[in-house]
C-alpha positions as CSV (number, residue, x, y, z in Angstrom):
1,X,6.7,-12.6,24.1
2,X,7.8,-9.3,25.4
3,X,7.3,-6.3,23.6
4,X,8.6,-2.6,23.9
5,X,7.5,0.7,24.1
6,X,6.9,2.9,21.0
7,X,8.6,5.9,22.8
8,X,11.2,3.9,23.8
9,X,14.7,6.1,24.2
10,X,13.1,8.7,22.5
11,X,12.7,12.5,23.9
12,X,9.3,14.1,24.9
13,X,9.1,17.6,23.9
14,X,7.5,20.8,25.1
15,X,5.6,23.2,23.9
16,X,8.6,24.4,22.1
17,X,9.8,21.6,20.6
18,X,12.5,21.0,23.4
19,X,12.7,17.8,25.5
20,X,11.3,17.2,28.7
21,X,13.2,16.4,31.9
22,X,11.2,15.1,34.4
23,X,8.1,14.2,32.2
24,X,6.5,10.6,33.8
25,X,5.0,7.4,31.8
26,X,2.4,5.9,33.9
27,X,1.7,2.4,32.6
28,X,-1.5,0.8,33.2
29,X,-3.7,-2.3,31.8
30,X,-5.3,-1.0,28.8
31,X,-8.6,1.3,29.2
32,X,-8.0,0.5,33.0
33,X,-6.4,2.0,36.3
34,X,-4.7,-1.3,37.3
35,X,-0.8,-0.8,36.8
36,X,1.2,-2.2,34.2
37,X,4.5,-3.4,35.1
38,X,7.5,-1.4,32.7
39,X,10.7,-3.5,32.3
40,X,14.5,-2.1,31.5
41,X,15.3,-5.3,29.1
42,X,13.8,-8.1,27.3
43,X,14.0,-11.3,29.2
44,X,11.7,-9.0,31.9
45,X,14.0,-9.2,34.9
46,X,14.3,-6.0,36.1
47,X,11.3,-3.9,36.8
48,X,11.0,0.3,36.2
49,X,9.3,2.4,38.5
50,X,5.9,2.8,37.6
51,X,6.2,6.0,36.6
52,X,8.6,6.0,34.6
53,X,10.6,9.3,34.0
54,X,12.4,10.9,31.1
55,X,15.8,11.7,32.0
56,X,17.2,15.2,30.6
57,X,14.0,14.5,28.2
58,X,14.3,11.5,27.3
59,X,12.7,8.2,27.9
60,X,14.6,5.0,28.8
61,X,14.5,1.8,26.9
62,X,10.7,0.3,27.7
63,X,9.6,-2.9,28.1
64,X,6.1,-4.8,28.8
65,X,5.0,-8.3,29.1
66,X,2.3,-9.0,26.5
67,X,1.5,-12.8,27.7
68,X,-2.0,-11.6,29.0
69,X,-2.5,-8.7,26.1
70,X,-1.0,-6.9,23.4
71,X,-2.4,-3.7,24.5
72,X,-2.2,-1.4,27.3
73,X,-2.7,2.0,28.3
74,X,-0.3,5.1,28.9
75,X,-0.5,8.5,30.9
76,X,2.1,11.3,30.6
77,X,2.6,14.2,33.4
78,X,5.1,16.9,33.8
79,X,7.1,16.6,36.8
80,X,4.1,18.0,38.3
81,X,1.9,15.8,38.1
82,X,-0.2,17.5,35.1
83,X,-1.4,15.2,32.7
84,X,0.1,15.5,28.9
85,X,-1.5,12.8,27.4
86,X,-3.8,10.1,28.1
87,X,-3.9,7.0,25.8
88,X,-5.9,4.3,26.8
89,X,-5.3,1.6,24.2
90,X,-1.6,1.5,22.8
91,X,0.0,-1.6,21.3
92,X,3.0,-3.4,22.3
93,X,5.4,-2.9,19.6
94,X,6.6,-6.5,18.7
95,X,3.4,-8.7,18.8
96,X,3.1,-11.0,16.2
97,X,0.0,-12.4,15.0
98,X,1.8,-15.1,13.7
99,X,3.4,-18.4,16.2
100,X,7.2,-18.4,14.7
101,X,9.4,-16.7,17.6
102,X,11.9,-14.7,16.2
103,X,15.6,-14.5,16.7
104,X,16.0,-11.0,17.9
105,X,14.3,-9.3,21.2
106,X,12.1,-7.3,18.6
107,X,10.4,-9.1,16.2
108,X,10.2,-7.1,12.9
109,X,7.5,-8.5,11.5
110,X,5.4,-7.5,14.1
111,X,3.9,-5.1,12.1
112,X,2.2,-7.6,9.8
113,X,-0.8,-9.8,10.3
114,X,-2.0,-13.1,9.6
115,X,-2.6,-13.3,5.5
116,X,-0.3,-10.5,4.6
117,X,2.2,-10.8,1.7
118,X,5.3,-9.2,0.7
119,X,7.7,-9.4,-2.5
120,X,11.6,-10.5,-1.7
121,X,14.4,-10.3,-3.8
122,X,15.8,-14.0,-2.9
123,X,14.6,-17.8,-3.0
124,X,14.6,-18.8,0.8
125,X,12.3,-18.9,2.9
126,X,12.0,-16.0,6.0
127,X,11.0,-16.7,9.6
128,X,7.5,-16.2,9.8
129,X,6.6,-16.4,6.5
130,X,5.7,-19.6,4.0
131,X,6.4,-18.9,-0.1
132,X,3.3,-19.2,-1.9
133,X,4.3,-22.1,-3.9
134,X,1.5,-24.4,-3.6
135,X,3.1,-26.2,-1.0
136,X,0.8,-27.3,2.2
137,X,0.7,-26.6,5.6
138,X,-0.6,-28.2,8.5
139,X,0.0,-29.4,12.2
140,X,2.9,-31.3,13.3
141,X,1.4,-34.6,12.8
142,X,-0.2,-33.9,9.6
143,X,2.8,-34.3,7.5
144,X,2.2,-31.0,5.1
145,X,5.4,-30.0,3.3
146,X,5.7,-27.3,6.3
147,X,4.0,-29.3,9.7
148,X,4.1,-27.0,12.6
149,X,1.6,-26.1,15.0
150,X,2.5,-22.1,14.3
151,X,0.9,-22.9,10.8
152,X,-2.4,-22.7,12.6
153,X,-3.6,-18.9,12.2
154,X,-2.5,-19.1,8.4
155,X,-4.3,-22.5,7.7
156,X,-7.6,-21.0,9.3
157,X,-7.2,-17.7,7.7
158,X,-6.8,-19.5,3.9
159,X,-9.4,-21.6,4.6
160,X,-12.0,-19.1,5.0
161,X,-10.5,-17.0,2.7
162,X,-9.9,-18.7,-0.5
163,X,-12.1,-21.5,-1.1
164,X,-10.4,-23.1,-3.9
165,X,-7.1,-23.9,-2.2
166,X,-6.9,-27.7,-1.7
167,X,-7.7,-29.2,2.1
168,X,-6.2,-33.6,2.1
169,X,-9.0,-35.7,2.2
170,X,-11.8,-32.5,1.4
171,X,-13.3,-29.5,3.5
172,X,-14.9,-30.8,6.6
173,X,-17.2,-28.2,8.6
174,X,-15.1,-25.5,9.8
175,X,-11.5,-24.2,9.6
176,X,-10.8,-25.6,12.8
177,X,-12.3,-29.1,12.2
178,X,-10.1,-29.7,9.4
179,X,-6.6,-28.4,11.2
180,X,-7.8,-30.5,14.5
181,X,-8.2,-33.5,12.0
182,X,-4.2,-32.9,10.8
183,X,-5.3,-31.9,7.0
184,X,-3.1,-30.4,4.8
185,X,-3.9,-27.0,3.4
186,X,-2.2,-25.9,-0.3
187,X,-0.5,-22.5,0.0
188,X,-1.6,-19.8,-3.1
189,X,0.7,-21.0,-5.7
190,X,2.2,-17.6,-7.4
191,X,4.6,-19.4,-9.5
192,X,5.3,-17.6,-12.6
193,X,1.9,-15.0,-12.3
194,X,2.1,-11.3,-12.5
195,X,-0.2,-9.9,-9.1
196,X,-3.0,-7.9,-10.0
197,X,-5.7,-6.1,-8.1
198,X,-9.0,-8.1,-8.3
199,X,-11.7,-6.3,-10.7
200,X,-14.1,-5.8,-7.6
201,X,-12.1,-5.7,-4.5
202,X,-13.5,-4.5,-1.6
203,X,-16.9,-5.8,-2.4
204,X,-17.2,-2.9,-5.1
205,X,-18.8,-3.4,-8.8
206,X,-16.4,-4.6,-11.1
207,X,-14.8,-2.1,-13.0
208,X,-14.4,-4.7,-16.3
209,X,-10.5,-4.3,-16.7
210,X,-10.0,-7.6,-15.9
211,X,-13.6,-8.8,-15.7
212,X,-12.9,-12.2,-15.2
213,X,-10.6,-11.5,-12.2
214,X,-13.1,-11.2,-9.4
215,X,-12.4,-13.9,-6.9
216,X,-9.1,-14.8,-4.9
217,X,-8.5,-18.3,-6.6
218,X,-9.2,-17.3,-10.0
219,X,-6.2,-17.5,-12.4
220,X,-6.6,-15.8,-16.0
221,X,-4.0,-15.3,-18.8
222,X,-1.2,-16.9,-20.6
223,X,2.2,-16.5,-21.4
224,X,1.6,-16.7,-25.6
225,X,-1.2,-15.9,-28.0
226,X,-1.9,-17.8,-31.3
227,X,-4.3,-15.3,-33.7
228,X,-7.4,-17.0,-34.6
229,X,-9.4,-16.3,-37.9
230,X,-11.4,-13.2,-36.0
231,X,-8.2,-11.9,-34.3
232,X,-7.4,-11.3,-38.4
233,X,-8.7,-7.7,-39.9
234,X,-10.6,-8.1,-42.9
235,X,-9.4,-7.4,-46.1
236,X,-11.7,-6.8,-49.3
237,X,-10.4,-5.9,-52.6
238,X,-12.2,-5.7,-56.3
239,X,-9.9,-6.7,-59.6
240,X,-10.8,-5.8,-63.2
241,X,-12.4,-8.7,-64.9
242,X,-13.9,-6.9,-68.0
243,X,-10.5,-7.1,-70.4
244,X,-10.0,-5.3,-73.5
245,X,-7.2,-2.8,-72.5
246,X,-4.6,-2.4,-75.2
247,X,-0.9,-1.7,-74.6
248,X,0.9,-0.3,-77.1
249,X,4.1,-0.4,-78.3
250,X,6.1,1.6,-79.3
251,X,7.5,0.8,-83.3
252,X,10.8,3.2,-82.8
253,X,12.0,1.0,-79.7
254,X,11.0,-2.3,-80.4
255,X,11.4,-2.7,-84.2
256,X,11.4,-6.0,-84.8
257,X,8.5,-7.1,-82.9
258,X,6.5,-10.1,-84.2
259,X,10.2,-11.1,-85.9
260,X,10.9,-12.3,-89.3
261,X,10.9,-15.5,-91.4
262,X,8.6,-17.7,-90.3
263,X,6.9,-15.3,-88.0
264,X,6.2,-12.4,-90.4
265,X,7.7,-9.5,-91.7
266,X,9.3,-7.0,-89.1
267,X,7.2,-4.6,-88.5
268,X,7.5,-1.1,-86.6
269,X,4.6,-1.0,-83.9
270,X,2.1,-3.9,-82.2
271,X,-1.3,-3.5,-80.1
272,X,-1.9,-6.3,-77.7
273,X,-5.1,-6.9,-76.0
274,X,-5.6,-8.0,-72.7
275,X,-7.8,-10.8,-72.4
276,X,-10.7,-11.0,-69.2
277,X,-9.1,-12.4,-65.8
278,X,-8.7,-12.9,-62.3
279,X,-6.6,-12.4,-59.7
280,X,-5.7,-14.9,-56.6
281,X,-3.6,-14.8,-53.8
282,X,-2.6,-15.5,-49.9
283,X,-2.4,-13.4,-46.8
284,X,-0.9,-14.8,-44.1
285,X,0.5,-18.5,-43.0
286,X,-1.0,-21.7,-43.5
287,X,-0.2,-22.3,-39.8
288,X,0.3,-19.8,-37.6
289,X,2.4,-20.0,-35.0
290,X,2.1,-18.4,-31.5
291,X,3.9,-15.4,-30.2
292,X,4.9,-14.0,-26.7
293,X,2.7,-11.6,-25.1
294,X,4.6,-11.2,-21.8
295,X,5.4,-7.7,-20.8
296,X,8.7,-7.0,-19.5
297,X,9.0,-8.6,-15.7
298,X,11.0,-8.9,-13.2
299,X,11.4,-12.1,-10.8
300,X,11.1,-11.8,-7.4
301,X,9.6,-14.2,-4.6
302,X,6.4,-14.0,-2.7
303,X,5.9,-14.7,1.2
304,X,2.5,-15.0,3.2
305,X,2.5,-14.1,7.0
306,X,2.2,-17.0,9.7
């Protein structure tokens, strides 16, 4: 599809900072001398001169046909011919490396590749994107949740990429066999997970934050914790067993301890003595129930490039 210049309707400025009238775009093949053809519009129907000039500085609206490559390669003059700036290898702004064609001349996810997510806020799905669901992909005939042949780049990319994600039928020999042979490839299923950086990404050593997190398909975690016996600090404590204290009391506040009649005569004081013993108890619940150890979040949805 076409694609359009970066410098598009934007001014070219001197030295001091004021635009250019007059300056010239060559356009060439990239890292070639073999002219490039510039168009005024998107459907390509009307040509520019090759060069093309800035008018009171500024550059017309740019466009390039990338059906036999996404690059190619600029040269800038003053009106005089002296050359500016020589670029050899620019990029069509608008080349997706995914098959959906979008529904505007520029196609703003061009700047995305293959493999790429994003966060949305909302639950639909976005041209040239899948939600990682779990859901499969596949070509037109293979009868994935999402069969289209514009699938293909994604399905080759996940397949070398994460080797636990599900292929119908098993992994055959290559990427390529298995999309030829109309297999169904499983999306990364995100549903209800919290991203996090892998422990060793980027072929580093792992760092041991999340030590257990060091491979794409690897999930880890859970939503509640239950405390098991050596989640529990231990508590030691020593009681008295030896006995013999004596508590006294006092004769002008309880006079008539021990009672009368067939208990004995009042008397005016009484010393009791405490017998050896134990103490016993519990700390804790018999059954323990779990608890939540979710940090606050936020819900949002996840989309992988075509």
């Amino acid at each position: 599809m076409p694609g359009q210049w970066q410098m598009s309707l934007q001014p070219y400025p001197d030295a001091d900072g004021r635009p250019l009238n007059g300056a010239l775009a060559y356009f060439y093949e990239a890292s070639t001398s073999d002219p490039k053809t510039p168009y005024a519009e998107f459907s390509l129907a009307t040509p520019l001169p090759n060069p093309v000039v800035a008018d009171s500085g500024f550059w017309p609206s740019v466009w390039l046909d990338d059906s036999t490559s996404a690059f190619f390669r600029v040269r800038i003059t003053d009106s005089s011919g002296v050359t500016l700036r020589d670029l050899t290898v620019c990029q069509i702004f608008g080349v997706s490396s995914g098959g959906e064609t979008p529904a505007e001349p520029i196609d703003v996810t061009g700047v995305f590749q293959t493999g790429d997510t994003k966060n949305r806020y909302g639950d639909s799905e976005v041209t040239g994107w899948r939600i990682c669901n779990g859901k499969s992909i596949g070509s037109a005939t293979s009868g994935a949740d999402y069969a289209n042949s514009n699938a293909q780049a994604l399905f080759e990319y996940l397949w070398q990429a994460d080797s636990t994600l599900s292929v119908s039928g098993g992994r055959g020999a290559s990427a390529l066999a298995d999309w030829s042979a109309n297999k169904r490839l499983s999306l990364p299923d995100y549903r209800g997970y919290v991203l996090a950086g892998l422990d060793d990404m980027g072929g580093t050593t792992a760092v041991g934050r999340l030590a257990s997190l060091t491979s794409l398909g690897t999930r880890i975690g859970s939503a509640t914790r239950t405390l098991a016996a050596n989640n529990i600090p231990q508590l030691s404590f020593t009681t008295g067993s030896g006995g013999g204290a004596t508590i006294d009391y006092d004769g002008a506040t309880f006079a008539t301890i021990g009672g009368g009649g067939p208990f004995g005569a009042a008397v005016a004081s009484k010393s009791l003595t405490v017998p050896a013993h134990t103490h016993t108890g519990t700390v804790g619940e018999a059954s323990p129930t779990s608890f939540s150890i979710i940090p606050p979040a936020a819900g949002v949805t996840v989309h992988i490039k075509l």
